[in-house]
C-alpha positions as CSV (number, residue, x, y, z in Angstrom):
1,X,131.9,46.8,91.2
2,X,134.0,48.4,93.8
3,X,135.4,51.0,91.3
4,X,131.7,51.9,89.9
5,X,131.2,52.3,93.2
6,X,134.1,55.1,93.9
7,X,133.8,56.7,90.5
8,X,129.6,57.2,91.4
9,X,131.1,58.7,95.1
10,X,133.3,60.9,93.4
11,X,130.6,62.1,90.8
12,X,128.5,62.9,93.5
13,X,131.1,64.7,95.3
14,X,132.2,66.7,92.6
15,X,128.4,67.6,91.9
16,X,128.0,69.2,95.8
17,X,130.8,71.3,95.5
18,X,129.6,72.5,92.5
19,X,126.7,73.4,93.9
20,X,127.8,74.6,97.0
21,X,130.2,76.8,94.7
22,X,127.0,78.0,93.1
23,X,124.9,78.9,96.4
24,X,128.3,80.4,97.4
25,X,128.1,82.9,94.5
26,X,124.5,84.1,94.4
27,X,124.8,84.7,98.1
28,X,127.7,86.9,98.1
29,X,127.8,88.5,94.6
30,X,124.0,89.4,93.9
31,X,123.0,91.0,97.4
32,X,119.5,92.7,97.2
33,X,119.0,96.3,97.8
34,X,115.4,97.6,99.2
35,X,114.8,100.6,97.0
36,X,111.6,101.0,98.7
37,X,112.8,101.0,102.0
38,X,111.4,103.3,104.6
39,X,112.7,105.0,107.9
40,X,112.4,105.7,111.6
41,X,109.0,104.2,111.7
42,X,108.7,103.7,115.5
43,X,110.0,106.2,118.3
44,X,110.5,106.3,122.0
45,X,111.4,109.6,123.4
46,X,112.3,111.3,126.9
47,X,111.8,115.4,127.7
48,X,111.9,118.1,129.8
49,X,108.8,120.0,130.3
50,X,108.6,123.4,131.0
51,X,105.5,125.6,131.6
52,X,105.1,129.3,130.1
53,X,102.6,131.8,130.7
54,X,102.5,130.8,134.1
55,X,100.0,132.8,136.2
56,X,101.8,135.1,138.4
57,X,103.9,134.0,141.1
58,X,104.0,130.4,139.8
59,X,107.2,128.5,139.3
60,X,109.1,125.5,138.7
61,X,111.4,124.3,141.2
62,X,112.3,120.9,140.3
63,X,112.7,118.9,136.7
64,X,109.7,118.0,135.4
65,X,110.4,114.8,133.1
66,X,108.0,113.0,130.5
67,X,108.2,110.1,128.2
68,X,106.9,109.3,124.9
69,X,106.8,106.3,122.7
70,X,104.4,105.3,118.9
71,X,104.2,104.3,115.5
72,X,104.7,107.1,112.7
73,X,103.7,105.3,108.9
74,X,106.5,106.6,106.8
75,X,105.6,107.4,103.0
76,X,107.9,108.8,100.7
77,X,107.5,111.5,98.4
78,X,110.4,111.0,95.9
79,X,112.5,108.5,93.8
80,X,115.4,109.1,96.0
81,X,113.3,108.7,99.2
82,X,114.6,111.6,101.2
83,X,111.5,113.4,101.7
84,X,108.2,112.3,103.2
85,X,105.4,112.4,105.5
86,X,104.5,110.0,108.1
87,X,101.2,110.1,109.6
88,X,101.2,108.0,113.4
89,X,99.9,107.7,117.0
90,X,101.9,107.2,120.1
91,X,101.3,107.6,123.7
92,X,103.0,110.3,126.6
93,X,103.0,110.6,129.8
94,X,103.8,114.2,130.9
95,X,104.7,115.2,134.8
96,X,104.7,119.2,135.4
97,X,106.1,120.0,139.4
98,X,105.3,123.7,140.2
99,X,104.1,125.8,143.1
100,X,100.0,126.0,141.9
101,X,98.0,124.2,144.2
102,X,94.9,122.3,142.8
103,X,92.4,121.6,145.6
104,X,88.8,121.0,146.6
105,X,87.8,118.3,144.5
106,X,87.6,116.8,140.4
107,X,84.0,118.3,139.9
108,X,85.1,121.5,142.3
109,X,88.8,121.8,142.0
110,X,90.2,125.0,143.6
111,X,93.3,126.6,142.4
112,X,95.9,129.1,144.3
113,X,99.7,130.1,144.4
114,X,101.5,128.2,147.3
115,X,103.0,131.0,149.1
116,X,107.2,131.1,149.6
117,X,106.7,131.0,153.3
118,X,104.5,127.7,153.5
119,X,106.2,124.6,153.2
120,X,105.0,121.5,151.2
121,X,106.6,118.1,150.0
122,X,105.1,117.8,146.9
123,X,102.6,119.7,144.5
124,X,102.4,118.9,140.8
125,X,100.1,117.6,138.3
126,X,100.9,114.5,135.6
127,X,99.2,113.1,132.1
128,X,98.7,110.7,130.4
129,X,97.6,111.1,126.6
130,X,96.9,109.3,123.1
131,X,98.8,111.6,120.4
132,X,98.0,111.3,116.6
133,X,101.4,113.5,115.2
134,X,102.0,114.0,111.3
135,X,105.4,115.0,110.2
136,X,106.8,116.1,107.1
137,X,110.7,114.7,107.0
138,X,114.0,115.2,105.4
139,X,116.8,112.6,105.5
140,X,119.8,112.7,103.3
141,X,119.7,108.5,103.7
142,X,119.9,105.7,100.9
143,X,119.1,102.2,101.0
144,X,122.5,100.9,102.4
145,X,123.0,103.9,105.2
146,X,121.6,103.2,108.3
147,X,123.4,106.4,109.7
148,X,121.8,109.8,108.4
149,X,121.0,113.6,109.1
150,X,117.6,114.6,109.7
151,X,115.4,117.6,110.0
152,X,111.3,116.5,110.7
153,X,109.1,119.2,111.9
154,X,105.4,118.3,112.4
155,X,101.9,119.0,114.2
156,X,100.7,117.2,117.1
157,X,97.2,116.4,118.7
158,X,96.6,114.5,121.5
159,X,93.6,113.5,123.5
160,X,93.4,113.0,127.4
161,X,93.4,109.8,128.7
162,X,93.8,110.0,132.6
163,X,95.1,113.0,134.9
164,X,96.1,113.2,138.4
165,X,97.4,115.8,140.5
166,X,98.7,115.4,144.4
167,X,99.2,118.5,146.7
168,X,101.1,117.4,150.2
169,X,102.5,119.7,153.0
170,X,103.2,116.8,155.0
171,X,99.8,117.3,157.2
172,X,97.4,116.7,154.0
173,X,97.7,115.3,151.3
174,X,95.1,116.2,148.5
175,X,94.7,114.0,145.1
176,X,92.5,114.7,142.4
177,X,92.1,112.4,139.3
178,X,89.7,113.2,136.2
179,X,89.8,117.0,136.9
180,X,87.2,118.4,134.7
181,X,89.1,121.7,134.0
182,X,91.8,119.9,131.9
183,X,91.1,120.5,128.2
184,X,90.8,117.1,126.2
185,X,92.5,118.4,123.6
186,X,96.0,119.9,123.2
187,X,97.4,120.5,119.5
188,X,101.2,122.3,119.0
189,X,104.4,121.9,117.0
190,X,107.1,120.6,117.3
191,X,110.4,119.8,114.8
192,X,113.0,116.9,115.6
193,X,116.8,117.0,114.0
194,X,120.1,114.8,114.6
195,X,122.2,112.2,113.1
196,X,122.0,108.7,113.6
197,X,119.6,107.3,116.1
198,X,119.3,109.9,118.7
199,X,117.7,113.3,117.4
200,X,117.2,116.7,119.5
201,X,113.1,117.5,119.6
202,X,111.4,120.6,120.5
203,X,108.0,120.7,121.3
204,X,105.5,124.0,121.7
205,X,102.1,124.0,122.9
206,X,99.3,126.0,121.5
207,X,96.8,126.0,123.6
208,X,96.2,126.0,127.2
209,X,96.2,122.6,129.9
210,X,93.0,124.7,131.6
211,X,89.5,125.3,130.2
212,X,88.6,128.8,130.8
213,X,86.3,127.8,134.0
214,X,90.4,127.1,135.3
215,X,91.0,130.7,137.0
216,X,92.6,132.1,140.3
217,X,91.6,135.5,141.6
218,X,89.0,135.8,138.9
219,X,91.1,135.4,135.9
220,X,91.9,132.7,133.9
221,X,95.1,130.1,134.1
222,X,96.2,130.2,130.5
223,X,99.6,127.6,130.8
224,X,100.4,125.9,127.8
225,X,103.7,123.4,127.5
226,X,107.5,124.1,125.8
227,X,109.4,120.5,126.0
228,X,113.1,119.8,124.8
229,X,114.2,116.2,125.0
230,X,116.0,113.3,122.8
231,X,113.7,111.2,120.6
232,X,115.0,107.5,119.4
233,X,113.6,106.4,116.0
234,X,113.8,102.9,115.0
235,X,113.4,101.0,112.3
């Protein structure tokens, strides 16, 4: 009894390493490879925003940052994956510093040049928008590199969410939110290239932040955006 006993103990023994053996095997020697695999389908980004065709006697004297972050739905074009588009919608939030006033108020805002000689603590206007960007994308990657060059350049439109801007010389202080002057709408291009996670991006406006009733001295504030930052895809 005793040695049916060890002889079943060692049967079963020998039939676990076996299997283990076998588990051990498919594991290690048959490793799946996504062929359909798709890239850099989320991003968060941070930029510097400056402003061109700046009414006269308007500048920037401080860094203006602003951060982005979204989804982009990657969709490859060929067998080898390395081109696509990718359709997507994100969210920015954009802060411009310069030396035009906005006053008055959001249904009457007033605008002006804050003149060298008057002093004021802060004066700038921020926003916060909905973007629906599609890109068209080269990558040189394959299934196994997660480390790549690429070159996407795309169009961008984004809608207007919420706006405020703040004017203080340290006596008053002016805010205005919901300024009816800002255009909804802002559509411009932009085109992203790197290597590996972090990527250089370049962003041009091509149309104005102002609706044409936006004007000082009788003509209108045409200032659209150029932004240069690092995006971070992932995924």
């Amino acid at each position: 009894m005793m040695r049916l006993f060890l002889g079943c103990l060692l049967f079963l023994s020998f039939f676990r390493v076996s299997s283990q053996e076998a588990v051990f095997s498919i594991d290690t020697l048959h490793i799946k490879v996504d062929s359909l695999y798709r890239e850099d389908q989320f991003y968060i980004g941070v930029n510097y925003n400056s402003l061109i065709n700046k009414p006269a006697g308007v500048s920037q004297n401080k860094i203006s940052f602003g951060f982005s972050g979204g989804f982009l739905r990657d969709m490859p074009l060929n067998k080898r994956r390395t081109f696509a588009i990718a359709p997507g919608f994100g969210f920015s939030f954009n802060n411009y510093i310069q030396d035009m006033a906005i006053v008055g108020s959001n249904q009457e805002p007033i605008y002006g040049v804050i003149p060298s000689t008057v002093y004021f603590d802060k004066n700038r206007f921020e926003q916060l928008r909905l973007e629906v960007p599609i890109e068209v994308r080269w990558r040189n990657s394959t299934p196994a590199t997660y480390q790549f060059f690429r070159i996407y350049g795309g169009f961008k439109v984004s809608y207007l969410l919420a706006d405020k801007s703040v004017y203080d010389d340290g006596i008053e202080k002016i805010v205005i939110k919901n300024n009816n002057d800002f255009n909804e709408f802002l559509y411009g291009v932009y085109i992203s290239m790197g290597y590996s996670a972090f990527n250089l991006q370049v962003y041009y406006g091509l149309n104005s932040f102002f609706k044409s009733s936006a004007q000082i001295n009788s003509e209108r504030i045409y200032m659209n955006a150029l932004s240069l930052g690092l995006i971070y895809y992932i995924l």
